[in-house]
GUDO-503239 format. One record per residue: x, y, z of N, C-alpha, C in turn. Coordinates in steps of 0.02 Angstrom, whole numbers, plus 50000, padded with zeros to 5 digits. Example, Ala and Ser with C-alpha at 12.3 -4.5 7.8 and 13.67 -1.06 7.14 Angstrom:
{n_u 50660 n_v 49716 n_w 50390 ca_u 50615 ca_v 49775 ca_w 50390 c_u 50660 c_v 49835 c_w 50390}
{n_u 50642 n_v 49888 n_w 50354 ca_u 50684 ca_v 49947 ca_w 50357 c_u 50645 c_v 50002 c_w 50394}
This chain:
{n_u 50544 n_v 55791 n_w 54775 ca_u 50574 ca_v 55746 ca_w 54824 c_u 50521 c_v 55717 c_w 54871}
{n_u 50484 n_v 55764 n_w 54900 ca_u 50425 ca_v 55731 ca_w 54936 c_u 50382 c_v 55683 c_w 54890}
{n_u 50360 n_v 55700 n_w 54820 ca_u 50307 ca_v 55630 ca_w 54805 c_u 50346 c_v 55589 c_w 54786}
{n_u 50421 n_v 55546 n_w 54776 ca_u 50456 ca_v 55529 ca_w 54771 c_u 50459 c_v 55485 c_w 54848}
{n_u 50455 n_v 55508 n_w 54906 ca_u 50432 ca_v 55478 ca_w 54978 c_u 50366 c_v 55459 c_w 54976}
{n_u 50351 n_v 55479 n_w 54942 ca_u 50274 ca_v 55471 ca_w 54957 c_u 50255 c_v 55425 c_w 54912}
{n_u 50272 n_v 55390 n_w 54840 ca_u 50295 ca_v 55357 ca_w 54806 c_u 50306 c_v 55253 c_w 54829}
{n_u 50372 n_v 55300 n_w 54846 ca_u 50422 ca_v 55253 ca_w 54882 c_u 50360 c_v 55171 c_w 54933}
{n_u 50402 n_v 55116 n_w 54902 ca_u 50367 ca_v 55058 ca_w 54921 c_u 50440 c_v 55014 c_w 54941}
{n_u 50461 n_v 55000 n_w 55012 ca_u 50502 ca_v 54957 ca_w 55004 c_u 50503 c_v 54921 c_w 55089}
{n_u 50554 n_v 54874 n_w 55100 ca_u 50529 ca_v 54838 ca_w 55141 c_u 50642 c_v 54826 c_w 55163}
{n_u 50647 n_v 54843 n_w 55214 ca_u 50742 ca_v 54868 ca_w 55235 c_u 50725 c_v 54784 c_w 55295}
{n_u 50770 n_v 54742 n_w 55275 ca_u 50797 ca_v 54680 ca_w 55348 c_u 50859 c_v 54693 c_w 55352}
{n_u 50874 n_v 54696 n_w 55418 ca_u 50940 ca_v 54684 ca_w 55430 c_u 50997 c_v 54726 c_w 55413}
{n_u 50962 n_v 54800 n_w 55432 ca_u 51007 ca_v 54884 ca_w 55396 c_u 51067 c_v 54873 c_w 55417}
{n_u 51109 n_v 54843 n_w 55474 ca_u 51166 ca_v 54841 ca_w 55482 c_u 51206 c_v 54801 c_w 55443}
{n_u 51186 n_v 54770 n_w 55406 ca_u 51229 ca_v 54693 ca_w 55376 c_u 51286 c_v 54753 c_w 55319}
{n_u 51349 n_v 54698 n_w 55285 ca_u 51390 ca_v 54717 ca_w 55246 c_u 51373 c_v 54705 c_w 55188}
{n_u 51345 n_v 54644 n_w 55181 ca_u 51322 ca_v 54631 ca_w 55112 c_u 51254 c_v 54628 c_w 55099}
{n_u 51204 n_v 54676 n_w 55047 ca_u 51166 ca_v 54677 ca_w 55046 c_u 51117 c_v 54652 c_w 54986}
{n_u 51093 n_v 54630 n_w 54989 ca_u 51040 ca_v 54600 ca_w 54921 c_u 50983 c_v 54671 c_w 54890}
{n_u 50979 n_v 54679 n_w 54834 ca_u 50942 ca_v 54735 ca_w 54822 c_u 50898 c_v 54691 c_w 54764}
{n_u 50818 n_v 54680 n_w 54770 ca_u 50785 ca_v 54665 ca_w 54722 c_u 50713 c_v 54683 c_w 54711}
{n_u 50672 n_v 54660 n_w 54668 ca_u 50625 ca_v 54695 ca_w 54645 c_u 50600 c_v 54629 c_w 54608}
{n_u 50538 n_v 54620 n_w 54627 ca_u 50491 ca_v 54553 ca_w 54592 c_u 50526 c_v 54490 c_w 54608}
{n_u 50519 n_v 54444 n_w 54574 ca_u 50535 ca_v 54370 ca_w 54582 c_u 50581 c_v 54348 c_w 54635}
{n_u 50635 n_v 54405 n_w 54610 ca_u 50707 ca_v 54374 ca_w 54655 c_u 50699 c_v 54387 c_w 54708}
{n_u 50646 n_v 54440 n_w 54709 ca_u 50639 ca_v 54429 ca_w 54794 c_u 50630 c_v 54365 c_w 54844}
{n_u 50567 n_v 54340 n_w 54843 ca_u 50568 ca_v 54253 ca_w 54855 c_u 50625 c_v 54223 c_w 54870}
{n_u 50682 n_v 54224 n_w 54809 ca_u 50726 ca_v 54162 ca_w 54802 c_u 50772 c_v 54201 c_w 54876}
{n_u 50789 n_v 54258 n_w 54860 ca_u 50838 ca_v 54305 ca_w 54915 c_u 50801 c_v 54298 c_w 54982}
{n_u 50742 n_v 54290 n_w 55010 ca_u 50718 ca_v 54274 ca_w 55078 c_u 50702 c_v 54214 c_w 55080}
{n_u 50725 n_v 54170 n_w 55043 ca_u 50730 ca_v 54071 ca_w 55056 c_u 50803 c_v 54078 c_w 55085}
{n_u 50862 n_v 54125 n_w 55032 ca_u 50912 ca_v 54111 ca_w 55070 c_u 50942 c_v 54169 c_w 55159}
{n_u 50871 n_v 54205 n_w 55138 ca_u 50889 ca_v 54242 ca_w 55216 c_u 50864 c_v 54171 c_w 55280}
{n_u 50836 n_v 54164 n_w 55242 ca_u 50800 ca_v 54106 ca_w 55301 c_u 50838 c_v 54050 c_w 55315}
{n_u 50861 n_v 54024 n_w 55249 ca_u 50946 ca_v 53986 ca_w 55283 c_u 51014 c_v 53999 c_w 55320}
{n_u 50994 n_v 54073 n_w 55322 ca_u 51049 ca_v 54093 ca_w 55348 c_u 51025 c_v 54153 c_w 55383}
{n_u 51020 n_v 54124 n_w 55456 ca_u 50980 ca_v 54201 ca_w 55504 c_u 51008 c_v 54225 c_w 55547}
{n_u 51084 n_v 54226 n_w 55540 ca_u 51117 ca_v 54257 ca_w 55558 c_u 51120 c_v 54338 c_w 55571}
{n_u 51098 n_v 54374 n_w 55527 ca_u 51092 ca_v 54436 ca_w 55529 c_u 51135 c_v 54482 c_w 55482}
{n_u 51167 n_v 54436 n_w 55452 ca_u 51252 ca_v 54433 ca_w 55413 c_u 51241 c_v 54470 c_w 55362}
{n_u 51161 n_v 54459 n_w 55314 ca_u 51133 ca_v 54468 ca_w 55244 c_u 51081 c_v 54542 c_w 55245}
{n_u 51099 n_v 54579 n_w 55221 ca_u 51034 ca_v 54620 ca_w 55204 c_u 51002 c_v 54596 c_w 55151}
{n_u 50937 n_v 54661 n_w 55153 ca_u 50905 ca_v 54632 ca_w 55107 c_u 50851 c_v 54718 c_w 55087}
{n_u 50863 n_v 54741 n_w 55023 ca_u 50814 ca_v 54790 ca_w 55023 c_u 50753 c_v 54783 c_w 54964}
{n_u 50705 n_v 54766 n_w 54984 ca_u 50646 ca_v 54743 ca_w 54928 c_u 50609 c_v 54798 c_w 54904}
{n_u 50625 n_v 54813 n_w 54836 ca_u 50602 ca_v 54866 ca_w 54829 c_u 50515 c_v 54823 c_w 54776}
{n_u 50479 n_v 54873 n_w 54798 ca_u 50396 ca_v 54840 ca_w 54775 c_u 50382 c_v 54914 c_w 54720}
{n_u 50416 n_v 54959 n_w 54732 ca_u 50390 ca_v 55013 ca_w 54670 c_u 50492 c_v 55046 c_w 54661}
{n_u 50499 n_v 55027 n_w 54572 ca_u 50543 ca_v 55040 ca_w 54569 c_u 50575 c_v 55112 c_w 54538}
{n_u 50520 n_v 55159 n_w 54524 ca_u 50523 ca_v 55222 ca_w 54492 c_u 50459 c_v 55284 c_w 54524}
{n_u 50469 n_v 55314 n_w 54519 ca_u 50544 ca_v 55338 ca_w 54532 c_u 50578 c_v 55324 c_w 54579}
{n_u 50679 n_v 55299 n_w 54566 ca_u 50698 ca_v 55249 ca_w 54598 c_u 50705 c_v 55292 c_w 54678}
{n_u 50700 n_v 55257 n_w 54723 ca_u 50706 ca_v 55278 ca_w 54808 c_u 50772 c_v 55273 c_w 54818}
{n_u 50813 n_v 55302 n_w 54787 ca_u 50903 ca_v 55307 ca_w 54820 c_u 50888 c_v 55313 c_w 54889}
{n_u 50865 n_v 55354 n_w 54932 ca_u 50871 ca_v 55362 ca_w 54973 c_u 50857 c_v 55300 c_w 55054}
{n_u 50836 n_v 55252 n_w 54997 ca_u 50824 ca_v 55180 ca_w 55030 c_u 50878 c_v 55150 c_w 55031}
{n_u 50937 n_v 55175 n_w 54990 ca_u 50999 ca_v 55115 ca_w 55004 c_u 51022 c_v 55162 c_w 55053}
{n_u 51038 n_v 55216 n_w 55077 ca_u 51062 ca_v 55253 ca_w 55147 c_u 51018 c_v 55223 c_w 55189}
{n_u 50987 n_v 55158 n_w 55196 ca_u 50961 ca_v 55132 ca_w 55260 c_u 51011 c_v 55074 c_w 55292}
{n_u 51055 n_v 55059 n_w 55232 ca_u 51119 ca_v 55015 ca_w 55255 c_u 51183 c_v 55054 c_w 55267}
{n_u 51206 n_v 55083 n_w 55320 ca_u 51253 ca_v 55131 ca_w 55313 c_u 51338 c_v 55093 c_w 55318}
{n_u 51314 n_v 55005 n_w 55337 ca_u 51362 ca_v 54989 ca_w 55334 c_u 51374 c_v 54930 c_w 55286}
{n_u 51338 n_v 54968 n_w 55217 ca_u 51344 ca_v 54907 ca_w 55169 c_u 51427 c_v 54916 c_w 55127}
{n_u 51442 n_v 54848 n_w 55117 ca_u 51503 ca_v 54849 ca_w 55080 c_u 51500 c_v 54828 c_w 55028}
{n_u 51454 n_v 54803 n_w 55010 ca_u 51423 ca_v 54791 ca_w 54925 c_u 51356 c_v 54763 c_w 54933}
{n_u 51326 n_v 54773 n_w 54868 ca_u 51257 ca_v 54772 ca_w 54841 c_u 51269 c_v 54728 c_w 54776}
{n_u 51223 n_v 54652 n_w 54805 ca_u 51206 ca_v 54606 ca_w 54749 c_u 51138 c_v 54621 c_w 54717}
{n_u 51144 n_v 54596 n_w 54663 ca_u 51073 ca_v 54624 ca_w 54612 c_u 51051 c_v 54572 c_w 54577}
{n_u 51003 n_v 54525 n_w 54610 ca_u 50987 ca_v 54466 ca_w 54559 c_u 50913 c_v 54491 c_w 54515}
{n_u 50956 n_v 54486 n_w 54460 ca_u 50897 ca_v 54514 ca_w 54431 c_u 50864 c_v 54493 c_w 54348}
{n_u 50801 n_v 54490 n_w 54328 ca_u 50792 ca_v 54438 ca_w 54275 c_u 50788 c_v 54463 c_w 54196}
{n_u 50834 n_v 54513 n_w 54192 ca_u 50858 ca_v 54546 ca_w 54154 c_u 50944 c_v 54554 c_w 54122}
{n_u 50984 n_v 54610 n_w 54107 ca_u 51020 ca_v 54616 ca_w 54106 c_u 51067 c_v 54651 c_w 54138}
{n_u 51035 n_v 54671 n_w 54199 ca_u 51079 ca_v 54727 ca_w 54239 c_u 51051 c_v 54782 c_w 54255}
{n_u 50980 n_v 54816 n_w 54205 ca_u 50968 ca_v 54866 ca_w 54219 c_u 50984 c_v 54901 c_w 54281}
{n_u 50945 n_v 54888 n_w 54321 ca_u 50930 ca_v 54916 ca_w 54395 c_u 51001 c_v 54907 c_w 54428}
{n_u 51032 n_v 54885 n_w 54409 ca_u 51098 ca_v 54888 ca_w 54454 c_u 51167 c_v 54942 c_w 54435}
{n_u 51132 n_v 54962 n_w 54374 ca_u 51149 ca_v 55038 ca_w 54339 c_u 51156 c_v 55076 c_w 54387}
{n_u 51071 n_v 55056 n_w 54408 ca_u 51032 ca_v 55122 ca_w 54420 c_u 51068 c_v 55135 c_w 54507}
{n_u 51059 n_v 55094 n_w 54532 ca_u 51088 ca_v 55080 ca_w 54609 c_u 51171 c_v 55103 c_w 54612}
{n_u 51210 n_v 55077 n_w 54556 ca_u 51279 ca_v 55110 ca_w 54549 c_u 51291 c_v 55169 c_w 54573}
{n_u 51240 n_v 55208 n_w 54535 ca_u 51233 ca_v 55280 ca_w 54520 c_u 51215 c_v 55318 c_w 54592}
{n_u 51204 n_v 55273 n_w 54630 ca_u 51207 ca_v 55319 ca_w 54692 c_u 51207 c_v 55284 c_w 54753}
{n_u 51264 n_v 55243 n_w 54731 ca_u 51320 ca_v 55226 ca_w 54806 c_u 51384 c_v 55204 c_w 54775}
{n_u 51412 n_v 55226 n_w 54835 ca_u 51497 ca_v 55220 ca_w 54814 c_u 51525 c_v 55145 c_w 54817}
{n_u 51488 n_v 55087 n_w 54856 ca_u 51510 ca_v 55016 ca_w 54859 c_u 51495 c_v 54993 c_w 54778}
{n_u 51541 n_v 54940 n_w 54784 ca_u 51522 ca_v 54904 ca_w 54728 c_u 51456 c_v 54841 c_w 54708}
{n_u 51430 n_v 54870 n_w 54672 ca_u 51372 ca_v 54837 ca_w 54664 c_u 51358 c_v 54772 c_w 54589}
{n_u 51363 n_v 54730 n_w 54610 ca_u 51363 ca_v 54659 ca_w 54582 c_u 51315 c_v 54620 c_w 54551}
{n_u 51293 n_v 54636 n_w 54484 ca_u 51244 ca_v 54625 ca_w 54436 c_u 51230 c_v 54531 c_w 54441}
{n_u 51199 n_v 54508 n_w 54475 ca_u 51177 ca_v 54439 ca_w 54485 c_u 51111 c_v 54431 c_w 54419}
{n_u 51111 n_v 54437 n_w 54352 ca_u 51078 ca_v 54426 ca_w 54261 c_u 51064 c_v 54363 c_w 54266}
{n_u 50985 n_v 54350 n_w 54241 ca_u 50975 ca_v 54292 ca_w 54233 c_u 50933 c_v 54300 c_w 54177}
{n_u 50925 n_v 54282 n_w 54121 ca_u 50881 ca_v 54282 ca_w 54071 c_u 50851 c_v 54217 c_w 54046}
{n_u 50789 n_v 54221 n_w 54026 ca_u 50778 ca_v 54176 ca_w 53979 c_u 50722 c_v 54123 c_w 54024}
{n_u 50679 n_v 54191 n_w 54050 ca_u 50604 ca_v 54152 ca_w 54089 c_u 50634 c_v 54117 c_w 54164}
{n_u 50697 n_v 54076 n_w 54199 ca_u 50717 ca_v 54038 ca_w 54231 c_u 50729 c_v 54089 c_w 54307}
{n_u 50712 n_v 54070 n_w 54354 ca_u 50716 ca_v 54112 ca_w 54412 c_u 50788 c_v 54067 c_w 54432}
{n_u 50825 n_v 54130 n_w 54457 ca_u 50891 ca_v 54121 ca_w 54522 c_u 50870 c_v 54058 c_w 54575}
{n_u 50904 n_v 54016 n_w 54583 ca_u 50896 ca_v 53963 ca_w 54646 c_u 50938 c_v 53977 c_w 54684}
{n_u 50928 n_v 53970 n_w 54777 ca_u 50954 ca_v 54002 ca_w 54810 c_u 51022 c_v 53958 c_w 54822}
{n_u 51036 n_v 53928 n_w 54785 ca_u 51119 ca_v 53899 ca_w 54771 c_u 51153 c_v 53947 c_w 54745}
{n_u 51118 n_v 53955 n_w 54685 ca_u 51171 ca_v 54012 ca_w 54629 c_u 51185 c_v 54071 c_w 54698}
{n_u 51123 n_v 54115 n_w 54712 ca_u 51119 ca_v 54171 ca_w 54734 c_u 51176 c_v 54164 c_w 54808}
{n_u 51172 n_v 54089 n_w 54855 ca_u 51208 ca_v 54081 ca_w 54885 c_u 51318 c_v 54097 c_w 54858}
{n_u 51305 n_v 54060 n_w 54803 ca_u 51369 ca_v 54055 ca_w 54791 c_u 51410 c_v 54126 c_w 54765}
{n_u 51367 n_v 54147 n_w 54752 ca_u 51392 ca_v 54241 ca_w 54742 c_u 51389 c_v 54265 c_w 54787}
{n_u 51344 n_v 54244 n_w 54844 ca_u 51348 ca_v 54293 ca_w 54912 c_u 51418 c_v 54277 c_w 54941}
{n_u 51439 n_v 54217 n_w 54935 ca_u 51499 ca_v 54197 ca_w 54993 c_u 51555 c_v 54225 c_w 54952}
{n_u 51577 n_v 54222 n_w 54881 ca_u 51606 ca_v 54250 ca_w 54839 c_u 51644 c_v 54325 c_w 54881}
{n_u 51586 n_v 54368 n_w 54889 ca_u 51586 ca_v 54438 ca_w 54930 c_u 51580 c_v 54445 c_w 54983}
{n_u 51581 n_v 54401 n_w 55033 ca_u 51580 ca_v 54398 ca_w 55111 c_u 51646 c_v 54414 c_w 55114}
């Protein structure tokens, strides 16, 4: 558990928000274009920079999240993985095929869950 903290690479905005963005590489970018359109305080955001061994203990930094979006440039993996240890529902945002999320799409799923 300690080299697991010790491990651990991530970057928590806005721990109070309901809805939270959880990503790793690319989508990060597109998810802080749309924090920046919207600075309200409304959006979390947890950037994870090292994804294994995974830091569960980084989503208990939102204690008042009510779901977890996952844009991610795969098929879901990691949002398995995040399932697996929180009780909100967490919302596989899949994009395949080389093309990054634009912060329209990523917008229009966020308001979806607001």
């Amino acid at each position: 558990e300690s080299a697991r903290r010790d491990i651990a690479d991530y970057e928590v905005t806005n721990p109070d928000a309901g809805t939270v963005f959880v990503t790793y590489g690319p989508p990060s970018r597109t998810v802080e274009q749309v924090m920046r359109d919207n600075p309200d305080g409304s959006i979390g955001h947890l950037r994870l920079r090292v994804v294994w061994p995974f830091p569960e203990f980084a989503l208990r930094e939102f204690p008042d999240a009510e779901v977890f979006l996952m844009p991610e440039l795969n098929m879901g993996q990691m949002a398995r993985e995040v399932q697996r240890h929180v009780d909100q529902p967490v919302i596989p945002i899949s994009k395949i095929g080389g093309e990054l999320h634009t912060p329209a799409e990523l917008v229009r799923v966020l308001e979806a869950y607001r």
